[in-house]
Every structure is written in C-alpha cells, then in structure tokens.
C-alpha positions as a printed NumPy array, in Angstrom:
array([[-41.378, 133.322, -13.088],
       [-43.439, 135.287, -15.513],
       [-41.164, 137.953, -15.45 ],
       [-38.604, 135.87 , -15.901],
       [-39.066, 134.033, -19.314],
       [-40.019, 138.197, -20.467],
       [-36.466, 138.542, -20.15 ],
       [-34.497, 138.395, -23.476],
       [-31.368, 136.676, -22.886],
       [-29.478, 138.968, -25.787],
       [-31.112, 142.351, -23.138],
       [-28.713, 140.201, -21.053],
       [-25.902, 139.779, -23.163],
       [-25.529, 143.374, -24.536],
       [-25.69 , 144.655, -20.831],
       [-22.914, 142.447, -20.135],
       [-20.698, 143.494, -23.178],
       [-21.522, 147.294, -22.016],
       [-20.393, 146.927, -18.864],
       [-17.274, 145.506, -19.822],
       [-16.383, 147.972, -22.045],
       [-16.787, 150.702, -19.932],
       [-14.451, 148.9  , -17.35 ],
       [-11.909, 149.353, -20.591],
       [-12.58 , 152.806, -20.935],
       [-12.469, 153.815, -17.525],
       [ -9.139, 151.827, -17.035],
       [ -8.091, 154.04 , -19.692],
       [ -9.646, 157.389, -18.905],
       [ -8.21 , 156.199, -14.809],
       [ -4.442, 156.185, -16.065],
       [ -5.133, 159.285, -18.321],
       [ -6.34 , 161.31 , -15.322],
       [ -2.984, 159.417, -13.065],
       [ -0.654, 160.589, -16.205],
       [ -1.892, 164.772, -16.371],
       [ -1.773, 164.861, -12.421],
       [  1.735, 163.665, -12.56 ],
       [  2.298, 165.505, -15.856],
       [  0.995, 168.865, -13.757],
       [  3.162, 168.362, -10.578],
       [  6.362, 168.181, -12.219],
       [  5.128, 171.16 , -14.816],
       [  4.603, 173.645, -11.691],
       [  7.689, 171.986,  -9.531],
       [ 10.034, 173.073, -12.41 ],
       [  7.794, 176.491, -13.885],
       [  7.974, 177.869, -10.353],
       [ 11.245, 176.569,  -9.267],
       [ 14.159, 178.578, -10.552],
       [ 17.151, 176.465,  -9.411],
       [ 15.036, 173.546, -11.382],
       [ 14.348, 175.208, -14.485],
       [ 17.614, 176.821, -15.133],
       [ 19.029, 173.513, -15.447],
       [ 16.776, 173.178, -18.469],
       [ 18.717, 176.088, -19.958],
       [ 21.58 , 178.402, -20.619],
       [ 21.601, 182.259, -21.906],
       [ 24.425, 183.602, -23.562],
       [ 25.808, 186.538, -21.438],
       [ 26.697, 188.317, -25.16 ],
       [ 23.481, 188.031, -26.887],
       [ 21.258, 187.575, -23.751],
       [ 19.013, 185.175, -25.368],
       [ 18.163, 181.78 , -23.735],
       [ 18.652, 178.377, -25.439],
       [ 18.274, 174.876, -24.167],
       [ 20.751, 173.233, -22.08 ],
       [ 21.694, 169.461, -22.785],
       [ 19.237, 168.166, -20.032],
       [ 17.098, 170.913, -21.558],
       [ 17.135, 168.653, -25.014],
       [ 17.089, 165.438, -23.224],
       [ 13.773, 166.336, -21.916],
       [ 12.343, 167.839, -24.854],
       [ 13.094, 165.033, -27.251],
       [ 13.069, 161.889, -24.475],
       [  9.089, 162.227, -24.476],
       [  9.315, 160.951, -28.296],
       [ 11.625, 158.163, -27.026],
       [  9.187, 156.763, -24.765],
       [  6.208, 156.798, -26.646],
       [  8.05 , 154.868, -29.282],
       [  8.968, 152.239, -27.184],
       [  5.87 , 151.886, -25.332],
       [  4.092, 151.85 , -29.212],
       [  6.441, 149.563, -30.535],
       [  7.213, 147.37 , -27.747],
       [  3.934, 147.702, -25.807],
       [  3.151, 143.237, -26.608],
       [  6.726, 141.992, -25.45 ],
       [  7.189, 144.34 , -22.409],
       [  5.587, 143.505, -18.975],
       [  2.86 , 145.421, -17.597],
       [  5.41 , 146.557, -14.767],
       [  7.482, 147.637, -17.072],
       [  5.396, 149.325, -19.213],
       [  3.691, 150.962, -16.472],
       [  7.19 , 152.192, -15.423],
       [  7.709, 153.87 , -18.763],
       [  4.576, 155.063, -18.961],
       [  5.127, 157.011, -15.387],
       [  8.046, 158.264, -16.731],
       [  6.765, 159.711, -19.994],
       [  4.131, 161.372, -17.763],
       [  7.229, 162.922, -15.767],
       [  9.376, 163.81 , -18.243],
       [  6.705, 165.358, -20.827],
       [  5.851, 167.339, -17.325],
       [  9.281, 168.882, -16.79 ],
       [  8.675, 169.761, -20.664],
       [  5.806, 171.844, -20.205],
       [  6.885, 173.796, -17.294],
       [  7.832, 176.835, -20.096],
       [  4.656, 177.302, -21.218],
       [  4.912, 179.134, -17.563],
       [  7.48 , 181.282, -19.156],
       [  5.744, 182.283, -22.229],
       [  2.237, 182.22 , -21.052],
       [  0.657, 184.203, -18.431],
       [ -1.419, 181.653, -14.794],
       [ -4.888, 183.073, -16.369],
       [ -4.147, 182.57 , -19.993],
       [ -2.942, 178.931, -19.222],
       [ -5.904, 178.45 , -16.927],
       [ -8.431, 179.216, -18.826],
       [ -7.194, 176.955, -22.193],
       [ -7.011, 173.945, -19.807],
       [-10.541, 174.553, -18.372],
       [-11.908, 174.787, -22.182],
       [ -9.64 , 171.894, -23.23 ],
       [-10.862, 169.993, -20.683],
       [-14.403, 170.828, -21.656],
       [-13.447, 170.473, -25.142],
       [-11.925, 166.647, -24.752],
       [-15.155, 165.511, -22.452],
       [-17.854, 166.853, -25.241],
       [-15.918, 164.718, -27.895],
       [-15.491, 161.76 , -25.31 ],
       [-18.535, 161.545, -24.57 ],
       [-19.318, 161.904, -28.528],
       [-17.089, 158.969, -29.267],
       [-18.104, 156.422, -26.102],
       [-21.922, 156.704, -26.929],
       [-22.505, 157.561, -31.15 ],
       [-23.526, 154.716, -33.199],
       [-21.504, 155.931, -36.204],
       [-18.616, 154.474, -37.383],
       [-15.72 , 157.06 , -37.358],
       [-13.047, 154.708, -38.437],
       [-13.302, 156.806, -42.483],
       [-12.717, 160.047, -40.087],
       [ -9.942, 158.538, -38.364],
       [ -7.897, 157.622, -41.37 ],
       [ -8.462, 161.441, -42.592],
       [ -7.348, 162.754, -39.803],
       [ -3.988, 161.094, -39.833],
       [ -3.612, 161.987, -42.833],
       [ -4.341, 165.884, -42.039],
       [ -2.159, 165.111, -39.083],
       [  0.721, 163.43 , -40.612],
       [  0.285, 167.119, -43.268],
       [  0.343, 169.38 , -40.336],
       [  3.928, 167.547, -38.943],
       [  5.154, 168.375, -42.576],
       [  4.159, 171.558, -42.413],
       [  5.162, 172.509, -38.905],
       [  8.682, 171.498, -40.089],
       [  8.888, 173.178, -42.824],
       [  7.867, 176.232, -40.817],
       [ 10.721, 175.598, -38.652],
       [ 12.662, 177.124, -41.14 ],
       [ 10.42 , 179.658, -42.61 ],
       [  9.349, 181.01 , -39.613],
       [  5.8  , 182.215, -41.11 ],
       [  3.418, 183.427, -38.076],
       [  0.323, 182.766, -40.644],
       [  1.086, 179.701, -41.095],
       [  1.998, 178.665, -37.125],
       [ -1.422, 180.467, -36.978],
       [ -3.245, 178.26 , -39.69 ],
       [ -1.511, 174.851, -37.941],
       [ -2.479, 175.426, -35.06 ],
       [ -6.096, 175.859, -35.911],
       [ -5.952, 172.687, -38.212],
       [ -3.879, 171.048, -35.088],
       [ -7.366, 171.597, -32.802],
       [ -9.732, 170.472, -35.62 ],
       [ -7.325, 167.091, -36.017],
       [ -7.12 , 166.294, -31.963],
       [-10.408, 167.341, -31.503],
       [-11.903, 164.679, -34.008],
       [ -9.271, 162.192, -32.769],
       [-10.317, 162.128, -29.478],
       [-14.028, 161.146, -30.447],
       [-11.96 , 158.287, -32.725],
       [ -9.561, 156.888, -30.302],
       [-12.499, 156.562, -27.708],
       [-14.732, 154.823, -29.98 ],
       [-11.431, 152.886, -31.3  ],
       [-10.463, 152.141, -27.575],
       [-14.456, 150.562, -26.768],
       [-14.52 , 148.343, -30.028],
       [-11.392, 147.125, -28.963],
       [-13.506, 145.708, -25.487],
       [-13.145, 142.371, -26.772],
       [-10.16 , 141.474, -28.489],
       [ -7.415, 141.021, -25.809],
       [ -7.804, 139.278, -22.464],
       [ -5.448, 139.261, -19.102],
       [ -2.341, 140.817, -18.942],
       [ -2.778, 142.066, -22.769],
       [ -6.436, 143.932, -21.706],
       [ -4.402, 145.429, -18.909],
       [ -1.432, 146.49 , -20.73 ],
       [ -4.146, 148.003, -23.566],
       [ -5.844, 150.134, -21.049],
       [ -2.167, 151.602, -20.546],
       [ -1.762, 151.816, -24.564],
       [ -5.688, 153.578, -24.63 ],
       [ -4.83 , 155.715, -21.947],
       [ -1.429, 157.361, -23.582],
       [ -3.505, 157.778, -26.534],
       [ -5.395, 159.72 , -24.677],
       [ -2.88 , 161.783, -23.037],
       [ -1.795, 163.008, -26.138],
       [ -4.723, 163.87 , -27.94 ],
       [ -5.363, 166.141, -24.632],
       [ -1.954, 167.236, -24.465],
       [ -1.723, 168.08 , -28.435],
       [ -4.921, 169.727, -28.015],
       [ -4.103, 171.955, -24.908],
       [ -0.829, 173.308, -26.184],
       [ -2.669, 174.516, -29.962],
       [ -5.742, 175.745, -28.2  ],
       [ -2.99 , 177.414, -26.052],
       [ -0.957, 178.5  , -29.464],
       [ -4.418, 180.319, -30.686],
       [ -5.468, 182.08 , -27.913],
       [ -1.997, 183.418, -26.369],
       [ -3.353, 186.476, -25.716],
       [ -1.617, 186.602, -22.616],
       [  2.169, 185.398, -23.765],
       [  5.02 , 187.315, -21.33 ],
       [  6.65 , 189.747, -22.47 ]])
C-alpha cells in the first residue's frame, strides 16, 4: 500500500500515452518493412528476368539504343498515380481498399526499380542499401526519441525539396552532370532530415484519430516512410555509382 500511493498517477499516464504511440509507429515502420520486401521481390523478379524486363522496353535496331516501352511508361509514371490517390483519397477509401493500393504501389514502384540492376553493378547496389538502411534507422531513431520540435525543419525542407523537383526538371533538359551531382547531394540532405520529421510527425499524431482512421494512418505513416527510404536509396545510389555498367 505504501508503495502504492508513491505512485504518481501522471508516471501512469505518460507510460500509457508512450506505449500507444509506439504501437503507431511500429504499425507504420510494420507496413514499411511489408512494402520494401514486396518492393525487392518484384525489383529482382524483373532485374534478373529477361523475358520480364524486355517488356519494360524496346531498342531501336538502327540506333541500338534502348527506350521505354508503353508498359515500360505505365510503370514508371503509375507509382505517382497511386500515391496521389492514396494522399488524396486516403479519409473516404476503406482500409481494404487502401491497403490494396498501397500493395500495389509497393509492386509496381518494384518492377520500376529493377533497372537500377542494369545501370548499377550487385556490390554497388548492396552496399548503398546497407548504408541507407543505416542511414534511415540513425535518423529514426533521432526523430522517435528527441524532444525538439522539428516541425520549422520540416517546412524547410519542403521547401528545399519542392527546389530540387524544379531543378531536376529543368536539368531534364540541360543535361548538366554538376548539377545531377549537386541534386543529388541536396536530395540526401532533404530525405535524410525528413525522415527524422515524418517520424516525429507520425508519433505526435498518436492521438488524433481513432479506429478505422488510426489504422488507415499507420498505412498513410508507413508510405511516408517508404519514400523517404526509397528517395534516399536511389540519390545515395546517384552519388556513389562508382560501379554503374558499362
């Protein structure tokens, strides 16, 4: 009993509130992990298949360079597709449904990154996902556990973000390696700091939805996820390409 009436109820309280926003954050971090495994098998089922990844696209027998087929575009530009419905429509769609697109986003973006196997040599590509995965869990665990507010940081970053999309297009055209150089280093800097954000963003959020809406916002916090590691593999993969194919 004397131990007991020690006990501060609010010790109680903020235990409670912690464990329930972990059980956010790992339902987000769980369907992260679900999305790069699927991501990863349909990456290596079309990189190493060659009947599979020819459909993806066509060389001209005159100039003998490669371009995408029309499946080849559907699956570069679909992943854009999805992640604007699931961001836009994310509140009126069921959580079957959006799990369903969700799945497929994961699939599709997959079949997507099976070239890197064509411009990127196994140990090259192995080596940026071990230190992007190191990377991403450093800046995780940075975001689930700091006491600082990064929602100032956030805003600047989506602003440098929003800079570096302008930029990349406009080096569509120019074709500048310096530049692809200088966005890609800005693009690790901005994902990087986004992932600590989007964490922290994700915990705050522990509170503020409830059923079917909590569920459906683990799905939302785990895509957000997905990208920031994606985004960050593929610059971190853009800098240190040391081992491109020939």
């Amino acid at each position: 009993m004397e131990n007991f009436r020690k006990t501060d109820v609010n010790d109680f309280i903020d235990a409670t509130n912690q464990t329930k926003s972990r059980t956010l954050i790992n339902a987000a971090f769980g369907w992260m992990f679900a999305a790069l495994g699927i991501s990863a098998v349909f990456a290596v089922l079309f990189g190493f298949n060659e009947s599979l990844l020819a459909n993806l696209y066509s060389v001209n027998p005159e100039t003998n360079r490669a371009s995408l087929s029309v499946l080849g575009w559907v699956v570069m530009l679909a992943p854009i597709g999805f992640v604007l419905a699931m961001g836009l429509g994310w509140q009126k769609f069921s959580m079957p449904v959006l799990l369903t697109l969700f799945v497929a986003y994961s699939a599709v973006n997959g079949i997507s990154l099976s070239f890197i196997f064509l411009a990127y040599s196994l140990g090259t590509i192995y080596k940026v996902f071990i230190s992007t995965s190191l990377l991403f869990g450093f800046m995780a665990f940075l975001g689930a556990t700091t006491k600082t507010d990064l929602t100032k940081m956030g805003s600047f970053l989506m602003m440098a973000l929003l800079g570096m999309i302008i930029a990349s297009l406009i080096n569509m055209f120019t074709k500048s390696p310096a530049m692809d150089y200088i966005i890609s280093i800005i693009g690790v800097i901005v994902f990087t700091g986004l992932t600590a954000y989007d964490v922290q963003k994700i915990k705050n959020l522990e509170h503020e939805f409830e059923g079917e809406s909590r569920a459906k916002m683990g799905l939302m916090g785990a895509l957000t996820l997905y990208l920031d590691f994606i985004n960050l593999f593929l610059f971190l993969l853009r800098l240190f390409g040391a081992g491109k194919r020939d």
